[in-house]
C-alpha positions in Angstrom: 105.2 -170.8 -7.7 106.5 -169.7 -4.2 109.8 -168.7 -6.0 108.2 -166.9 -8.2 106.1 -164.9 -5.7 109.3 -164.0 -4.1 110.6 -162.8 -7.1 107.4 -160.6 -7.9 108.1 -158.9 -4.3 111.5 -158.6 -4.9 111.0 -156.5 -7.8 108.0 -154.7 -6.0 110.7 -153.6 -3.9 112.7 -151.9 -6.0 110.1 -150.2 -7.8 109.1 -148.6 -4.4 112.4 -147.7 -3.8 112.9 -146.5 -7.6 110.3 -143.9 -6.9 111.6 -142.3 -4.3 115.2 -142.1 -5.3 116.4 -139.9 -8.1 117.2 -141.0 -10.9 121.3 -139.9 -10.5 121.5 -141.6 -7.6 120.2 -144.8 -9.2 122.7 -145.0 -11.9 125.6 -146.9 -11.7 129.0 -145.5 -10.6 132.4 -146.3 -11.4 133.8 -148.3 -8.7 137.2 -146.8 -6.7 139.8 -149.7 -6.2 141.7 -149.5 -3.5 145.4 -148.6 -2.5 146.9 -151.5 -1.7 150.0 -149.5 -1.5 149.2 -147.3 1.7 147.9 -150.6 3.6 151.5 -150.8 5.4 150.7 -147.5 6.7 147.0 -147.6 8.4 146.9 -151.0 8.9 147.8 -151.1 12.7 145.1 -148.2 12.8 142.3 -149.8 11.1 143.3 -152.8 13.6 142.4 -150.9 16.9 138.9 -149.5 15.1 138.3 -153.0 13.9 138.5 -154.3 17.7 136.7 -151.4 19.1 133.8 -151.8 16.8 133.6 -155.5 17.5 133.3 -155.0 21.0 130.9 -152.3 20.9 129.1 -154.2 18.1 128.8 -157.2 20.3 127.7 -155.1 23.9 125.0 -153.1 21.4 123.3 -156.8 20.2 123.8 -157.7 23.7 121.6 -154.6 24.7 119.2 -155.6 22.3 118.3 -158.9 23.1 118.7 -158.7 26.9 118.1 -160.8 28.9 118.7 -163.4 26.7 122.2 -164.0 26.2 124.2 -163.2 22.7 124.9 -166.5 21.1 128.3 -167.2 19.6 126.7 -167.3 16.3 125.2 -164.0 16.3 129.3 -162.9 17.5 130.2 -164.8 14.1 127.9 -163.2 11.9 129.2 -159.9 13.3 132.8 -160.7 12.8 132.2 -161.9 8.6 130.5 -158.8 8.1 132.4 -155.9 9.8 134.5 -155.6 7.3 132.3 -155.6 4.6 130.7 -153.0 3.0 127.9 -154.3 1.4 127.0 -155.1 5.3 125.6 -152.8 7.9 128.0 -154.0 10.3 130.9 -151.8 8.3 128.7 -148.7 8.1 131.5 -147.6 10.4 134.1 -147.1 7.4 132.2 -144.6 5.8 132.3 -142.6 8.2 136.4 -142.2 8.2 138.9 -139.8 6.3 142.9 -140.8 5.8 145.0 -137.6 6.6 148.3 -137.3 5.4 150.4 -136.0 8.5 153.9 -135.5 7.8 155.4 -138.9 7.1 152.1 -140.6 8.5 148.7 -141.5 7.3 146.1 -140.7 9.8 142.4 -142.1 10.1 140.2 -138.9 11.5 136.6 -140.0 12.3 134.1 -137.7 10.7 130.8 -136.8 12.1 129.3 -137.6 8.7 128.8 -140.4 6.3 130.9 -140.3 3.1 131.1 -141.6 -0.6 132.8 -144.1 -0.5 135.9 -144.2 -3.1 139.3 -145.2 -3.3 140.1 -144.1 0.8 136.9 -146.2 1.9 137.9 -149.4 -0.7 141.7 -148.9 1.3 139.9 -149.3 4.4 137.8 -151.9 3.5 140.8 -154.1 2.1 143.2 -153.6 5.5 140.1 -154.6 7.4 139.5 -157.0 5.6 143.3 -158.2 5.7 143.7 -157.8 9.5 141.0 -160.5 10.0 141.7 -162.6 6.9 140.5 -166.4 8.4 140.4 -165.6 12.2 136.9 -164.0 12.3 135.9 -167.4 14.3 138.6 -167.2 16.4 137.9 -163.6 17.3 133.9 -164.5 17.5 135.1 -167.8 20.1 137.3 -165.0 21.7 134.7 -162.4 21.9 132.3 -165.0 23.3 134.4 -167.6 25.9 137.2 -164.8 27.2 134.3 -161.5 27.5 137.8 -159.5 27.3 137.5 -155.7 27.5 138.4 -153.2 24.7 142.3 -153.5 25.4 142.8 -157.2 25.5 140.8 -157.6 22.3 142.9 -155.0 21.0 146.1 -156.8 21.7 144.3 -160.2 21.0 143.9 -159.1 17.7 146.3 -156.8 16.7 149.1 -158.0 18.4 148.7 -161.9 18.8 146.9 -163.1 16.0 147.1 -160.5 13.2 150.2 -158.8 14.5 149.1 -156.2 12.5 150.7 -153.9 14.9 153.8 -155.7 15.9 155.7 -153.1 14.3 156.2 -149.3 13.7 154.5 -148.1 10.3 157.1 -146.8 7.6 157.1 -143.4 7.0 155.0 -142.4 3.9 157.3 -141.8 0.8 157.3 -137.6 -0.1 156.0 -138.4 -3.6 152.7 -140.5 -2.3 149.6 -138.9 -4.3 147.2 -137.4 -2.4 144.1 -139.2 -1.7 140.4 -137.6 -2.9 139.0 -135.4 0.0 136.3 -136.8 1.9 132.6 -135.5 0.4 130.0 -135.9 2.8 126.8 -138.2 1.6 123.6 -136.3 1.3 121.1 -137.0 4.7 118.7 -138.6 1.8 120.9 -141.0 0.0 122.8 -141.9 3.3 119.7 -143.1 4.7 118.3 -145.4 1.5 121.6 -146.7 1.2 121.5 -148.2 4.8 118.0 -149.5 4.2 119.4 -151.2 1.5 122.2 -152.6 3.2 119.7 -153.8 5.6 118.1 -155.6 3.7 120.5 -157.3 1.9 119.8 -160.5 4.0 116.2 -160.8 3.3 114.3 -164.3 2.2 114.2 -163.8 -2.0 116.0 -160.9 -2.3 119.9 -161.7 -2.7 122.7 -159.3 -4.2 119.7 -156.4 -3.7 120.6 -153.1 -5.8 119.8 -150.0 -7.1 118.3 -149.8 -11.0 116.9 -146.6 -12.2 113.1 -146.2 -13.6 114.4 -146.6 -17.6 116.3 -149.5 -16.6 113.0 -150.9 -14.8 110.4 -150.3 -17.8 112.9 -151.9 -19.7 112.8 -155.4 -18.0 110.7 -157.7 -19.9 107.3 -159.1 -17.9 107.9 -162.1 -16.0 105.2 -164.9 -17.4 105.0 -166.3 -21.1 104.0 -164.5 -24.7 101.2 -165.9 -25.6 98.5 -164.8 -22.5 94.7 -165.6 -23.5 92.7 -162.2 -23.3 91.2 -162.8 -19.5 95.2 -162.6 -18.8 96.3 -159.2 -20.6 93.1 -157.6 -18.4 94.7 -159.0 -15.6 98.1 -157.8 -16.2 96.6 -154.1 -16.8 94.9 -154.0 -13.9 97.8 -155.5 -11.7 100.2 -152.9 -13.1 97.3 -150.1 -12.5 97.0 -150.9 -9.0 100.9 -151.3 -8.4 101.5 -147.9 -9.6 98.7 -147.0 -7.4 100.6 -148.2 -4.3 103.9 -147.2 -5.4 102.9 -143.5 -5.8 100.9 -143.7 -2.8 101.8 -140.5 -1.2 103.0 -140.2 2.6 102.6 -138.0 5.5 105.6 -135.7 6.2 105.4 -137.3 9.8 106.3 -140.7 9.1 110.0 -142.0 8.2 111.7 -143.4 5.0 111.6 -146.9 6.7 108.2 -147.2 7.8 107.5 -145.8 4.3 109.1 -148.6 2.4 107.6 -151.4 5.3 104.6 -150.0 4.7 105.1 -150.1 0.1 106.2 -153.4 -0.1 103.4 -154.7 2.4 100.9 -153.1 0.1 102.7 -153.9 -3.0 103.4 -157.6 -1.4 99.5 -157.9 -1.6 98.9 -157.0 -5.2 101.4 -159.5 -6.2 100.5 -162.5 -4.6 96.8 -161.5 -6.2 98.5 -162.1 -9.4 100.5 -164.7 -8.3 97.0 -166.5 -7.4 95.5 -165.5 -10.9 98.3 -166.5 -13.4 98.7 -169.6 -11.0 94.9 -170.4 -11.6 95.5 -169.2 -15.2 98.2 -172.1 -15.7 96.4 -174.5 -13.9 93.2 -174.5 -16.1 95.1 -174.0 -19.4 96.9 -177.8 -18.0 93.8 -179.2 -17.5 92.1 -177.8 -20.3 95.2 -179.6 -22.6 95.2 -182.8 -20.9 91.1 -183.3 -21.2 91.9 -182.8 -25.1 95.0 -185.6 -25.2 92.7 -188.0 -23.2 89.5 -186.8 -25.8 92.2 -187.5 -28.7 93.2 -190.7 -27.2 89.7 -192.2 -26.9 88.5 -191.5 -30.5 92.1 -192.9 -32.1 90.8 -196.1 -30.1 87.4 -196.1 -31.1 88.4 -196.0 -34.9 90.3 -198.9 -34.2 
């Protein structure tokens, strides 16, 4: 029952979130893949923005939990995630372009968050391949040596990745140009990052975006063949939910405390139903095994 209360949430939450989204922004995309082929030439690049975001990464938690002092596990969790973009730790990918400068690829920090396609996927992939296994070592690093930003630069990109041990290769004249970077609208920037966020929440793995047809067309949690008192009950749960999901909002208050606010009220609805159906099951079982034990006794009475 307490899984299935999770689950009930779970979906609360994306119907809150379906509601405020539009619908194009909802349906799925084609995925970019990346380049592998212009790794070799940003690698050493991604390297030194790998290291610097670690280390400011790591001083920001440090700031947040002050005094107490950052554990090395918290330094770990930061290290397996930087480089991933399903994580807000990478957020910081998003928000880079790859220039073509003459024989050279260039990463240029933009002031804005973009879509991510094949550029971002590229980035993602020589992050991901500068760290490959040592994201403990970097983490023990990080947390026994407190190095500054230039000897976790050379600890990382010169000693244990060597991923800039050597000079780049110059780009070949026939390399295709890669898409131009598209900023992300403020909007979907924003609900994005909330649901990164929340990507680590109790219940709620693998969290994505469905539109509204694709989440009228999911079929009810709960079995077929509800008594009468339990179709009432599902009306009037599905009633009130719609209620609180097109509750509107002040202007004043912010897309997070918004969606806090949703799924709290929405959280509340469900576990009212949870309670019913759970009370629902409970007599129906009880109910079923007074007529086996009423069965049982008149078979041995005949006898």
């Amino acid at each position: 029952m307490a899984r299935m209360k999770a689950v009930l949430l779970f979906v609360a939450a994306i119907l809150l979130v379906s509601t405020w989204v539009p619908i194009s922004l909802c349906a799925k995309k084609p995925e970019a893949g990346a380049r592998k082929e212009d790794i070799p030439y940003i690698k050493c690049q991604v390297c030194e923005k790998l290291a610097s975001q670690l280390y400011h990464q790591v001083q920001k938690k440090q700031t947040q939990i002050s005094p107490k002092k950052i554990s090395e596990f918290e330094i770990i969790g930061i290290a397996e995630n930087v480089c991933n973009l399903k994580k807000e730790e990478a957020d910081w990918i998003l928000h880079i372009d790859i220039v073509e400068q003459g024989d050279k690829l260039e990463l240029v920090e933009q002031g804005d968050e973009g879509q991510c396609n094949s550029e971002c996927k590229t980035i993602e992939r020589a992050c991901q391949e500068v760290m490959g296994y040592s994201d403990t070592d970097v983490a023990e690093y990080l947390y026994t040596s407190k190095p500054d930003l230039e000897s976790l630069v050379n600890y990382l990109c010169k000693d244990l990745s060597r991923a800039c041990s050597t000079k780049p290769p110059p780009v070949p004249k026939d390399r295709k140009p890669g898409e131009p970077f598209v900023p992300k609208p403020a909007k979907e920037a924003e609900m994005e990052r909330i649901m990164r966020s929340m990507q680590g929440m109790p219940g709620a793995p693998g969290m994505q975006m469905y539109s509204r047809e694709e989440l009228m067309n999911m079929k009810n949690f709960g079995g077929e063949d509800a008594d009468d008192d339990e179709d009432d009950d599902e009306a009037d749960f599905t009633k009130n939910l719609g209620k609180v999901l097109k509750e509107k909002e002040s202007k004043n208050v912010d897309w997070k405390q918004r969606i806090t606010k949703g799924i709290l009220n929405a959280g509340d609805v469900l576990k009212m139903k949870a309670n019913k159906l759970s009370n629902s099951i409970r007599r129906r079982w009880t109910g079923l095994k007074a007529a086996r034990s009423k069965k049982s006794n008149g078979g041995k009475s005949e006898l």
